[in-house]
N, CA, C and O atoms as a MOPAC input file, in Angstrom:
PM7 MOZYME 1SCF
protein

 N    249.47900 1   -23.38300 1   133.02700 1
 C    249.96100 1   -24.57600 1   132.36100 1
 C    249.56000 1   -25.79500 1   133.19800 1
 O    250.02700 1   -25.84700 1   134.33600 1
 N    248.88900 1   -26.61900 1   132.85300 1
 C    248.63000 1   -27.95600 1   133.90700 1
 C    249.57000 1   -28.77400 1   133.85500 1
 O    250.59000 1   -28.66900 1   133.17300 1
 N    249.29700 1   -29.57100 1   134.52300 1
 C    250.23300 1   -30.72300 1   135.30000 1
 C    250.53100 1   -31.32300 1   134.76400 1
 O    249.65600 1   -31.68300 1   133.97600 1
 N    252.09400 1   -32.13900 1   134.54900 1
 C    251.64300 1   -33.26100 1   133.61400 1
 C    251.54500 1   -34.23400 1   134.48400 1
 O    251.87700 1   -34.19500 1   135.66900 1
 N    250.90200 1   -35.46900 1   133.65900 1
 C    250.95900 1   -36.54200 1   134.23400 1
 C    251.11000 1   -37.82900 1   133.51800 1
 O    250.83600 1   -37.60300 1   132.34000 1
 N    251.40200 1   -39.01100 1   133.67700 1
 C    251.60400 1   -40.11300 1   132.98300 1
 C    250.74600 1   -41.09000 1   133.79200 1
 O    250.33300 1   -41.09400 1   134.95200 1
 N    250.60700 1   -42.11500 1   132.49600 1
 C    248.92400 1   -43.49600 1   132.99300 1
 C    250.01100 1   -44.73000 1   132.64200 1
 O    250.17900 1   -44.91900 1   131.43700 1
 N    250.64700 1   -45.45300 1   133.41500 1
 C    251.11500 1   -47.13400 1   132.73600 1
 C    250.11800 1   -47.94200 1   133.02600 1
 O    249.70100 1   -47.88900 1   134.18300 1
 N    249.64800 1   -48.63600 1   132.33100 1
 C    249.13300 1   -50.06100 1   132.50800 1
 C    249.52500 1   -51.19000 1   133.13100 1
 O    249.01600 1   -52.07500 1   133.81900 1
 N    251.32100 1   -50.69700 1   132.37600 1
 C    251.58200 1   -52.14600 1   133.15500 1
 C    251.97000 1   -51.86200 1   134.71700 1
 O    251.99400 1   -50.81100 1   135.35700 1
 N    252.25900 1   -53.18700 1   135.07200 1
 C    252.14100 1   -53.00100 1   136.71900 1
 C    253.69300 1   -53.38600 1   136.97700 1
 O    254.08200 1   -53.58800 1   138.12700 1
 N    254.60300 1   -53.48400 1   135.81800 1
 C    256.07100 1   -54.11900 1   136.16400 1
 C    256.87500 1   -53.42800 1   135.41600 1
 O    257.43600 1   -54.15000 1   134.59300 1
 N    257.34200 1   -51.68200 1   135.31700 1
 C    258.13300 1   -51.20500 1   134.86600 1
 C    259.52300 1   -51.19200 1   135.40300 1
 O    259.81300 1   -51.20100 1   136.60000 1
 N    260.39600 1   -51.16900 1   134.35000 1
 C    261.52500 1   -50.98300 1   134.52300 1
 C    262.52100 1   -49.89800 1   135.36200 1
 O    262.23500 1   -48.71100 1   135.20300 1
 N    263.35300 1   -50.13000 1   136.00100 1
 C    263.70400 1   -48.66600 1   136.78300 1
 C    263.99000 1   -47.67300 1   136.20600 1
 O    263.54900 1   -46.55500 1   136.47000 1
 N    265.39200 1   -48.17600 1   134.64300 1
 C    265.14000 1   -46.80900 1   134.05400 1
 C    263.64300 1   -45.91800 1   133.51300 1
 O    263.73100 1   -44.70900 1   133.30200 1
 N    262.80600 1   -46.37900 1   133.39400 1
 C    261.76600 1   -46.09300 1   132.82000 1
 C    261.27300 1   -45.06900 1   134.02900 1
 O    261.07100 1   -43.87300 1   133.81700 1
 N    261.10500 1   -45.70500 1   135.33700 1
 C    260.56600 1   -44.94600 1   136.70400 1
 C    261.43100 1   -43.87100 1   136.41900 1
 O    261.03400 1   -42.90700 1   135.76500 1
 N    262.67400 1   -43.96100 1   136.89200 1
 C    263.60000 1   -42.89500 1   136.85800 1
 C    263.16200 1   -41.48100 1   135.83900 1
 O    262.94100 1   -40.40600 1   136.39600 1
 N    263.06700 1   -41.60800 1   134.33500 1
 C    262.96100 1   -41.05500 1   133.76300 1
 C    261.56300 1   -39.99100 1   134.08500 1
 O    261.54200 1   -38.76300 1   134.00600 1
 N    260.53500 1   -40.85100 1   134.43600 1
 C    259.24100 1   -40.63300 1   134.83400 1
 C    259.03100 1   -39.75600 1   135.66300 1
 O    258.11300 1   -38.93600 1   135.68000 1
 N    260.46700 1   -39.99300 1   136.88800 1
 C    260.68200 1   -39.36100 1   137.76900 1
 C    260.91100 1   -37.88400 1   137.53100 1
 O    260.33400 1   -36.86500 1   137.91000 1
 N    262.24200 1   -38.20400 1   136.55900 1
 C    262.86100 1   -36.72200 1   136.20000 1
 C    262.11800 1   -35.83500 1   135.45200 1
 O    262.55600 1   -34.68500 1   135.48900 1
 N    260.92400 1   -36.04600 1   134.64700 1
 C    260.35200 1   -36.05500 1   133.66600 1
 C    259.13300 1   -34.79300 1   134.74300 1
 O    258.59300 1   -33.76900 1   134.32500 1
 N    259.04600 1   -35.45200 1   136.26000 1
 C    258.39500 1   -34.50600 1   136.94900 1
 C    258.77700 1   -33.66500 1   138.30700 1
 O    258.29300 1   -33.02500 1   139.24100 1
 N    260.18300 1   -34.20900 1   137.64500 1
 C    260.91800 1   -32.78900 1   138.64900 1
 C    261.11000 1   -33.34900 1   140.06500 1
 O    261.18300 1   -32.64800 1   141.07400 1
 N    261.18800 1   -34.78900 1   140.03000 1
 C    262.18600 1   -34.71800 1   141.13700 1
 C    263.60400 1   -35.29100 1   141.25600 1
 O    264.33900 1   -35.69800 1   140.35600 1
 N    263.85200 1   -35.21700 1   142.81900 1
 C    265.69500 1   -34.99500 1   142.58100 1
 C    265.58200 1   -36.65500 1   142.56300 1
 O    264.79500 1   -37.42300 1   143.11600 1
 N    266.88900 1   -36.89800 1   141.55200 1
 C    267.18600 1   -37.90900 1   141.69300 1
 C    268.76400 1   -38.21100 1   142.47300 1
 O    269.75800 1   -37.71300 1   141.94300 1
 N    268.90400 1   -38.97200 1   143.63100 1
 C    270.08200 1   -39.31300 1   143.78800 1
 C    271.37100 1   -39.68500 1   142.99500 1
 O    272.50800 1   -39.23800 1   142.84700 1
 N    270.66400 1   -40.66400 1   142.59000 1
 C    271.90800 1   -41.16100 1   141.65800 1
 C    270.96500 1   -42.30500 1   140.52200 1
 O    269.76900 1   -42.58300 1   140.43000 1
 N    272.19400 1   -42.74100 1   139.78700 1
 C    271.23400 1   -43.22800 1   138.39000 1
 C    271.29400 1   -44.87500 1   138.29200 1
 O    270.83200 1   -45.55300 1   137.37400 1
 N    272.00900 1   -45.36400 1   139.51600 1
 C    273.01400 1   -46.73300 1   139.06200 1
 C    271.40500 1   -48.17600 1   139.68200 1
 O    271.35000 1   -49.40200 1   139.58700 1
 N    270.33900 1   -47.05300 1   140.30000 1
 C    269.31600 1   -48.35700 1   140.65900 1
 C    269.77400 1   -48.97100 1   141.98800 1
 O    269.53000 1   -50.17500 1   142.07600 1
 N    270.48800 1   -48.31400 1   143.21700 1
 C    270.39300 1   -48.61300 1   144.30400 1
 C    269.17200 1   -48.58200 1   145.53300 1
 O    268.34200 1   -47.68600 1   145.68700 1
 N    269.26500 1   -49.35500 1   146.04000 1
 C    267.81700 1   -48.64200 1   147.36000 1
 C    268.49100 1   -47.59600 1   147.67900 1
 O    269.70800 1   -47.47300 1   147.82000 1
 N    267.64200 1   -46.82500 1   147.79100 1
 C    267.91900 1   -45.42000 1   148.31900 1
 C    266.69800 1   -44.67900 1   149.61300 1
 O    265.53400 1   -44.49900 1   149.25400 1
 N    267.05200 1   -44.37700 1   150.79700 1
 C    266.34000 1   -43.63500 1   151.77500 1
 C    267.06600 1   -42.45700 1   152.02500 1
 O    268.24200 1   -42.43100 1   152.38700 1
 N    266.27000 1   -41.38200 1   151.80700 1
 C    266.56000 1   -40.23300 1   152.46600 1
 C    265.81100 1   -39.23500 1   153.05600 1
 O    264.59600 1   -39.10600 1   152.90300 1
 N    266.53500 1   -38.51300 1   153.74100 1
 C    265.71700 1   -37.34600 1   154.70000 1
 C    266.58100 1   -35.84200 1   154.08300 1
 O    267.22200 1   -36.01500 1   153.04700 1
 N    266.59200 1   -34.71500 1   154.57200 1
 C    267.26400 1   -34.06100 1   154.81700 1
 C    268.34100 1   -34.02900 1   154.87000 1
 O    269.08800 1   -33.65700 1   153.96500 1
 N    268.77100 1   -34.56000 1   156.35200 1
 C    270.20000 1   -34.71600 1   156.59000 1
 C    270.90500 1   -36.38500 1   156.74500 1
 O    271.89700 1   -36.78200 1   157.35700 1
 N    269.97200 1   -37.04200 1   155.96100 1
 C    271.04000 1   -38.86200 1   155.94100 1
 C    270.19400 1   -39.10800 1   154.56000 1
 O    269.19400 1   -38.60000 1   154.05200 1
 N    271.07400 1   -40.10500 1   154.23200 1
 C    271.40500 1   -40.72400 1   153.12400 1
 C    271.63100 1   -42.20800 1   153.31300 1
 O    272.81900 1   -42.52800 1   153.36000 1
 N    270.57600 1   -43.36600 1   153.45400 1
 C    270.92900 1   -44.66500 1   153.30400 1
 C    270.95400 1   -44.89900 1   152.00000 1
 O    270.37300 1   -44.20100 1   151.16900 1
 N    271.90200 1   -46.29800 1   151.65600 1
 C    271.83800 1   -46.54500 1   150.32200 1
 C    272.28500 1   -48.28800 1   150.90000 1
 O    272.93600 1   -48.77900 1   151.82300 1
 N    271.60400 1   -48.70200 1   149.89700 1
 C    271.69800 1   -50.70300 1   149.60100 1
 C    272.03800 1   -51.00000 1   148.41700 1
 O    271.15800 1   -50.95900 1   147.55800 1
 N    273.18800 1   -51.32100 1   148.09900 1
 C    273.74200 1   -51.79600 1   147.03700 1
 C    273.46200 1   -53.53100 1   146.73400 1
 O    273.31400 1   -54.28100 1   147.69900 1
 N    273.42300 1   -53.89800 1   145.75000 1
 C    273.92200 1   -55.72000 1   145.48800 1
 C    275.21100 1   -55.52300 1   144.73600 1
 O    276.18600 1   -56.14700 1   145.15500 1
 N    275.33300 1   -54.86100 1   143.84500 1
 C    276.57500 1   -54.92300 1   142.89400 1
 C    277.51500 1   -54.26200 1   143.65300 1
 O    278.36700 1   -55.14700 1   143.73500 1
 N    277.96600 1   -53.30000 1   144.28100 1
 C    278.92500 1   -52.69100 1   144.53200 1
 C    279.48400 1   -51.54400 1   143.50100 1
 O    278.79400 1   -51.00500 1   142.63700 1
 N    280.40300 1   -51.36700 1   143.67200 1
 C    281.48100 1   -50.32700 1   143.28700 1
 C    281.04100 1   -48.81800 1   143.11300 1
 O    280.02000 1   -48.29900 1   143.56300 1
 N    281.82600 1   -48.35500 1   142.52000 1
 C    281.95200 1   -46.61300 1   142.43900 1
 C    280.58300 1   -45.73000 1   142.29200 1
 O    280.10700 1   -45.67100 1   141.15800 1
 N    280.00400 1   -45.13100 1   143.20800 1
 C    278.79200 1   -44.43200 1   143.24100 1
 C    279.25400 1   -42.75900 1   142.93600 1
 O    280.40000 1   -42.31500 1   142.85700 1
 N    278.46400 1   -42.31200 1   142.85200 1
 C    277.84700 1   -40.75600 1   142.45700 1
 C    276.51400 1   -40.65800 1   143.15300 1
 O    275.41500 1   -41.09600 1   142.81400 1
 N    276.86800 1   -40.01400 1   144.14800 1
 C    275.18100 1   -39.66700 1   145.00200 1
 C    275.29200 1   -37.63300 1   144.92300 1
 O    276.26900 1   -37.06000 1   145.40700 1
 N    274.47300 1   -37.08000 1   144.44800 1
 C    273.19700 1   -35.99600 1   143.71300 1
 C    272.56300 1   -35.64800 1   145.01400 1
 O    271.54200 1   -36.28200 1   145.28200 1
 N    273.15400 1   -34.36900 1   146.25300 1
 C    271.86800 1   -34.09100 1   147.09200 1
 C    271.60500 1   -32.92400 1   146.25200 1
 O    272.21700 1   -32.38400 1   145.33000 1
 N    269.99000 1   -32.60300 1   147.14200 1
 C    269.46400 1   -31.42400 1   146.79000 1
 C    269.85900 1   -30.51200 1   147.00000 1
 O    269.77500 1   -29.68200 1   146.09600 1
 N    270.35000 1   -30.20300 1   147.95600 1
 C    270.96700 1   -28.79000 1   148.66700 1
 C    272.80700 1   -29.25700 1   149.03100 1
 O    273.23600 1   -30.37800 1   149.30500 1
 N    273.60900 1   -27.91200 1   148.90000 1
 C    274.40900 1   -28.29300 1   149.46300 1
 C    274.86000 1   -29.01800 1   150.84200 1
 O    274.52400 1   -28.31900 1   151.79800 1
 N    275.52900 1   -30.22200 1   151.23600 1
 C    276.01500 1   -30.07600 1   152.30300 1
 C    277.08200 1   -29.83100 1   152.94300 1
 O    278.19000 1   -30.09900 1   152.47700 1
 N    276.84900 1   -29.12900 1   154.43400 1
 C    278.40500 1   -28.54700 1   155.13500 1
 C    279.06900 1   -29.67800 1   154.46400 1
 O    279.73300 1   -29.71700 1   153.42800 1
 N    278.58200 1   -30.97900 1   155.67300 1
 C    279.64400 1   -32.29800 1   155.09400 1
 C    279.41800 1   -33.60000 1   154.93000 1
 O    278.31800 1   -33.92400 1   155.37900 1
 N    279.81700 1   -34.17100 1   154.62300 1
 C    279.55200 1   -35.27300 1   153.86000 1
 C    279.91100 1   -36.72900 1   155.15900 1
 O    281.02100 1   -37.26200 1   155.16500 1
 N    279.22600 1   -37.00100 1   155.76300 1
 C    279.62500 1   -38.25500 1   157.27100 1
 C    279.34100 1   -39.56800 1   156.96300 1
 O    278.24700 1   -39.86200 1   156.48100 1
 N    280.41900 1   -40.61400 1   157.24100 1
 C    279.81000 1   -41.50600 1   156.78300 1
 C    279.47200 1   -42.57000 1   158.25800 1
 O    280.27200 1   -43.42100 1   158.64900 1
 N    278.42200 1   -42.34800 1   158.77500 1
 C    278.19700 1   -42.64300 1   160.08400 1
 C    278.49200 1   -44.18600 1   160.67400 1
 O    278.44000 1   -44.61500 1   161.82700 1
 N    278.83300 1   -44.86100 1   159.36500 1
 C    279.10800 1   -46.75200 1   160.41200 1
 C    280.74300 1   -46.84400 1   160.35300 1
 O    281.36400 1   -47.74700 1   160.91400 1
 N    281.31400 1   -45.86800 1   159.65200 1
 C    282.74400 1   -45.68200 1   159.32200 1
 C    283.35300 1   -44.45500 1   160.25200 1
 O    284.53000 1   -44.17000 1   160.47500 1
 N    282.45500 1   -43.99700 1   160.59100 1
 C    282.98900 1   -42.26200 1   161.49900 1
 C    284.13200 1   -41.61300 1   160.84900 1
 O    285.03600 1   -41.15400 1   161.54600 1
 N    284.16900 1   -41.52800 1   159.42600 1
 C    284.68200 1   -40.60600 1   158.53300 1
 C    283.92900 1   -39.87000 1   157.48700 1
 O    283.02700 1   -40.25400 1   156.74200 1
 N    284.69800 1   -38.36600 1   157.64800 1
 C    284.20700 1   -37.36400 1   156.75100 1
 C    284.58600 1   -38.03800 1   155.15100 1
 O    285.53100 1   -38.77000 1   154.85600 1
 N    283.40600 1   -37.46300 1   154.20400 1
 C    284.10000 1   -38.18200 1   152.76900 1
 C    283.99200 1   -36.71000 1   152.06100 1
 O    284.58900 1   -36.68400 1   150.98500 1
 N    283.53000 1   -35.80600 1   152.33000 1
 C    283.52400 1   -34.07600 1   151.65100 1
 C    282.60900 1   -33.05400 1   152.66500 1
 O    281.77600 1   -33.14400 1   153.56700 1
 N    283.41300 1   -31.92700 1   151.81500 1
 C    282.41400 1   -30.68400 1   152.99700 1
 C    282.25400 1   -29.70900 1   151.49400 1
 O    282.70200 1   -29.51400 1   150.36300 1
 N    281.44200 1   -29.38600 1   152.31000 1
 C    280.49700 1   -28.23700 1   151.04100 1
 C    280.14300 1   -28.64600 1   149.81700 1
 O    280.36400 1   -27.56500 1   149.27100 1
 N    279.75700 1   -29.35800 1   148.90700 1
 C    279.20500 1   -30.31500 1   147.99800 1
 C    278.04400 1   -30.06900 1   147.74700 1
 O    277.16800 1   -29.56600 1   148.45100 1
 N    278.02700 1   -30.57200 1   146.31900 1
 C    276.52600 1   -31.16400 1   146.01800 1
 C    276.38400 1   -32.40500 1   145.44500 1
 O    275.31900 1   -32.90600 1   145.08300 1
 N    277.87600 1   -33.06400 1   145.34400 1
 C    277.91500 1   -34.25000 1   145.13800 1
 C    278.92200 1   -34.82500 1   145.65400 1
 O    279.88100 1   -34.23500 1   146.15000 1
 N    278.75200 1   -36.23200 1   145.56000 1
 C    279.68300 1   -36.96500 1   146.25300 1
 C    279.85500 1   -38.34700 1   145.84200 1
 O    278.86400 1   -39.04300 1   145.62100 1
 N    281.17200 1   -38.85200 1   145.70700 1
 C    282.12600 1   -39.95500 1   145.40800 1
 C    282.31600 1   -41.59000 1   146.26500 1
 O    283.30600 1   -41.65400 1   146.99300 1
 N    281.65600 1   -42.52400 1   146.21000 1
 C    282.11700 1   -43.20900 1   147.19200 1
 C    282.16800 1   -44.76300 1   146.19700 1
 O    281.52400 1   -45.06800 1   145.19400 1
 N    283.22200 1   -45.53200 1   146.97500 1
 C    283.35100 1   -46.69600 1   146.23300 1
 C    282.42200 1   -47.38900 1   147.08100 1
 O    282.57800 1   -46.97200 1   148.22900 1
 N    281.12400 1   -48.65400 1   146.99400 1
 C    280.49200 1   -49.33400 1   147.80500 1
 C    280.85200 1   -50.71700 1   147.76400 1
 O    281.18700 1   -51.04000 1   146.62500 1
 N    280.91400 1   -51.79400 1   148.71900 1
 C    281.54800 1   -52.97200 1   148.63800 1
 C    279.83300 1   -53.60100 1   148.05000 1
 O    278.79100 1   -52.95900 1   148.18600 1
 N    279.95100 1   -55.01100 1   147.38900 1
 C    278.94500 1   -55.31200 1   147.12200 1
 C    277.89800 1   -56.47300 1   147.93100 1
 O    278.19000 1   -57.62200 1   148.26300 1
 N    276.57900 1   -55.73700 1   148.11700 1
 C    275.97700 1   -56.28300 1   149.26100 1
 C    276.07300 1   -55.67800 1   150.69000 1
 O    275.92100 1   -56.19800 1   151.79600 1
 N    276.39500 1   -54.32300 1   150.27900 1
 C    276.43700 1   -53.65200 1   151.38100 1
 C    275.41800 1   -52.38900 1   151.58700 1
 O    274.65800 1   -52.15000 1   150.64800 1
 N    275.35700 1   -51.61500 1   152.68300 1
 C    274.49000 1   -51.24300 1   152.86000 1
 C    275.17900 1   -49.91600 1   153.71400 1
 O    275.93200 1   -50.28500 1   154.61500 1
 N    275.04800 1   -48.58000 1   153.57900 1
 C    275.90700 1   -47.26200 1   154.42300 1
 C    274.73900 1   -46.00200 1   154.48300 1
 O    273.67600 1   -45.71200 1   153.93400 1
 N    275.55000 1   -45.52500 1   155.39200 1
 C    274.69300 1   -44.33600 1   155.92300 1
 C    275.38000 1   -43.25200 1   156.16000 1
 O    276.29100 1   -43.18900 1   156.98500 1
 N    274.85800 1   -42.02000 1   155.21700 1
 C    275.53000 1   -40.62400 1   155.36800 1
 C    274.95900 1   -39.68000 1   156.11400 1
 O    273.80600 1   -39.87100 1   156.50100 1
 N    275.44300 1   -38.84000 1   156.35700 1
 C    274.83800 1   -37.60400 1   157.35300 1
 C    275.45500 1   -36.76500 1   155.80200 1
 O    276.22400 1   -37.15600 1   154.92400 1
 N    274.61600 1   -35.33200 1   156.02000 1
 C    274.94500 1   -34.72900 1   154.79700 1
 C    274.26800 1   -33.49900 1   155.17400 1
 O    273.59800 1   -32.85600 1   154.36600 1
 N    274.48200 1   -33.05800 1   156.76600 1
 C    274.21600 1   -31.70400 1   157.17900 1
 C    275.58400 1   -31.11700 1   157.71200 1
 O    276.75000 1   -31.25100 1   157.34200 1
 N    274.80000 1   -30.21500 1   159.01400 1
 C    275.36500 1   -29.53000 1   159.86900 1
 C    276.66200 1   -30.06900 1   160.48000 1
 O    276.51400 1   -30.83000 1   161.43500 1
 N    278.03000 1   -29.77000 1   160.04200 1
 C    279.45000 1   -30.42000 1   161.33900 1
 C    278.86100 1   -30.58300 1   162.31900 1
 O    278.77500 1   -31.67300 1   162.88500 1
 N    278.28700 1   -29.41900 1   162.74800 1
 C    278.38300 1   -29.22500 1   164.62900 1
 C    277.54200 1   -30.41500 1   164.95800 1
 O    277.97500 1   -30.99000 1   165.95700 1
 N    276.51600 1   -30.95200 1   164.45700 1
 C    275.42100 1   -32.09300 1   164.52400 1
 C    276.34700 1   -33.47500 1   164.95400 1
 O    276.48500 1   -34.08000 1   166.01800 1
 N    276.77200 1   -33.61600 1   163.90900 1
 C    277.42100 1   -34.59100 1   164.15800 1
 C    277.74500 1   -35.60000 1   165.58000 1
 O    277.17700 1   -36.68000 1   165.73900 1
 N    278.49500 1   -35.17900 1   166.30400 1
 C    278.46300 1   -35.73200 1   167.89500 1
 C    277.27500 1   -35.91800 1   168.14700 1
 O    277.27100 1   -36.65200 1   169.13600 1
 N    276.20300 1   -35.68800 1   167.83600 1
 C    274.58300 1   -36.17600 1   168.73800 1
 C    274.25000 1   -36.97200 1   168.20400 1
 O    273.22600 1   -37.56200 1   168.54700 1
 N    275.21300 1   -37.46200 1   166.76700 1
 C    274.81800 1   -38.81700 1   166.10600 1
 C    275.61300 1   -39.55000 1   166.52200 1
 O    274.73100 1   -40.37300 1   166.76900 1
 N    276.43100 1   -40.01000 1   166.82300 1
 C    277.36900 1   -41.08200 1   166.98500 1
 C    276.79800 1   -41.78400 1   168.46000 1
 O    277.36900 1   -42.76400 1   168.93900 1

């Protein structure tokens, strides 16, 4: 079965449109709300402008859920996770190993 693929012309699509594009070829999407989003493995930055109630989507389960500028746990064992964001803000999760943890802080 070949690949699919998609051609835009234009050079200024919309995010839902990317998004879809995205899902459309199989990859994970974090979340749906149009935040900056960086991730690795085990962290999770996110940049909000609007704020409020997120839904962040990892790939794999994690042990737990860290929220490293706050030094609180927000879940353990997950594949998703809950957080309210203030607006214009900007946070960083850890979303591996407990034991890790201390070599981050």
């Amino acid at each position: 079965m070949p690949t699919p693929s998609v051609y835009m012309a234009s050079p200024d699509l919309p995010a839902p449109v990317l998004r879809g594009i995205a899902r459309f070829a199989g990859v994970h999407l974090y979340n749906e709300d149009g935040d900056v989003l960086y991730a690795t493995p085990d962290l999770l930055s996110v940049h909000t402008v609007s704020g409020g109630i997120r839904t962040f989507n990892l790939p794999n389960q994690g042990e737990v859920v860290y929220d490293l500028y706050n030094e609180q746990f927000l879940a353990r064992n997950v594949t998703a996770f809950n957080v309210e964001l203030s607006p214009a803000s900007t946070t960083l999760y850890y979303t591996g190993k407990e034991k890790l943890i201390d070599t981050l802080k």
